[in-house]
GUZA-945074 format. One line per field, with one value per residue (C-alpha): x, y, z; residue number from 0. Coordinates in steps of 0.1 Angstrom, whole numbers, plus 2048, in hexadecimal, padded with zeros to 3 digits. Layout:
BEGIN
c1 = c(X, ...) .
c2 = c(Y, ...) .
c3 = c(Z, ...) .
k = c(NUM, ...) .
***
This chain:
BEGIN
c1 = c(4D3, 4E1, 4D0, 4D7, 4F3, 4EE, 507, 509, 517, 52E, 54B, 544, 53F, 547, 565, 568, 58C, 592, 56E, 567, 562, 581, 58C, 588, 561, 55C, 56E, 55B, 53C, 541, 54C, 52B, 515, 529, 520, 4FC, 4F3, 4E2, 4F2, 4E1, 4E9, 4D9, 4DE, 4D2, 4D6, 4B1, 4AD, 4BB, 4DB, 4E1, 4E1, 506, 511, 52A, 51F, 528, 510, 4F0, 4D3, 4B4, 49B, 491, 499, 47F, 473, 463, 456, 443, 438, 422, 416, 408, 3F4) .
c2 = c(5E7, 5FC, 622, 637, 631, 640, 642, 64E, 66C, 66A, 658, 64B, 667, 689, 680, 693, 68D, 6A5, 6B2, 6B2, 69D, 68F, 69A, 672, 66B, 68C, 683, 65F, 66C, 684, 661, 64F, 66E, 673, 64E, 650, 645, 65B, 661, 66A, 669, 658, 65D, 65B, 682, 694, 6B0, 6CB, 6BC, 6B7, 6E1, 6E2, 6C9, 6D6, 6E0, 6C1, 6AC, 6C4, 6B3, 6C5, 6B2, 6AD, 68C, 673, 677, 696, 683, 66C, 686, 698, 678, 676, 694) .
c3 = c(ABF, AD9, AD8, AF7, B11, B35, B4F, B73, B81, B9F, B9B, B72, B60, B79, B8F, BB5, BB3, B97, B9A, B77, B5C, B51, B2B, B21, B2B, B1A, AFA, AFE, B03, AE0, ACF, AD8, ACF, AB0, AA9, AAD, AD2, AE8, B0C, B2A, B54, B6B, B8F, BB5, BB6, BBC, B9F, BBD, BBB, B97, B96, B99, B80, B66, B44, B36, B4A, B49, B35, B23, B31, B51, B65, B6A, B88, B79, B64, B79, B90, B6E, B68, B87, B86) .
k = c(0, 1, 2, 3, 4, 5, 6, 7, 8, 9, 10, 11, 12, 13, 14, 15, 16, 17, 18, 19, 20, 21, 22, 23, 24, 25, 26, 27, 28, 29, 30, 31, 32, 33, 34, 35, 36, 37, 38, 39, 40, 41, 42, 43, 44, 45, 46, 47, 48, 49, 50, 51, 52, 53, 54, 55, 56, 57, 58, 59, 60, 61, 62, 63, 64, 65, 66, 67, 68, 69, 70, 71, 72) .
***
């Protein structure tokens, strides 16, 4: 059974033509929340560069490369 759903940032979900997220992905993403999965981004951008995401794309945890590095110490 399929739990989470993640999805990468440029060019999927956030598009730099219109440089936002387009009103459909946003209205999919509520769908899929609205239906139980859990969503989260995944992306080659290092924590610096995921400051000026739009509202709609910020996440309340940190990404996992914090995670490893805490693991580490």
């Amino acid at each position: 059974m399929i739990k989470g759903i993640l999805f990468d940032i440029d060019d999927t979900l956030y598009s730099h033509k219109i440089n936002a997220v387009p009103k459909a992905s946003l209205y999919a993403l509520d769908k899929l929340h609205d239906n139980g999965y859990k969503i989260g981004v995944c992306t080659s951008r290092v924590a610096a560069e995921t400051a000026n995401l739009p509202e709609e794309l910020t996440v309340s945890v940190p990404p996992a490369s914090e995670y490893n590095r805490s693991e580490e110490r």
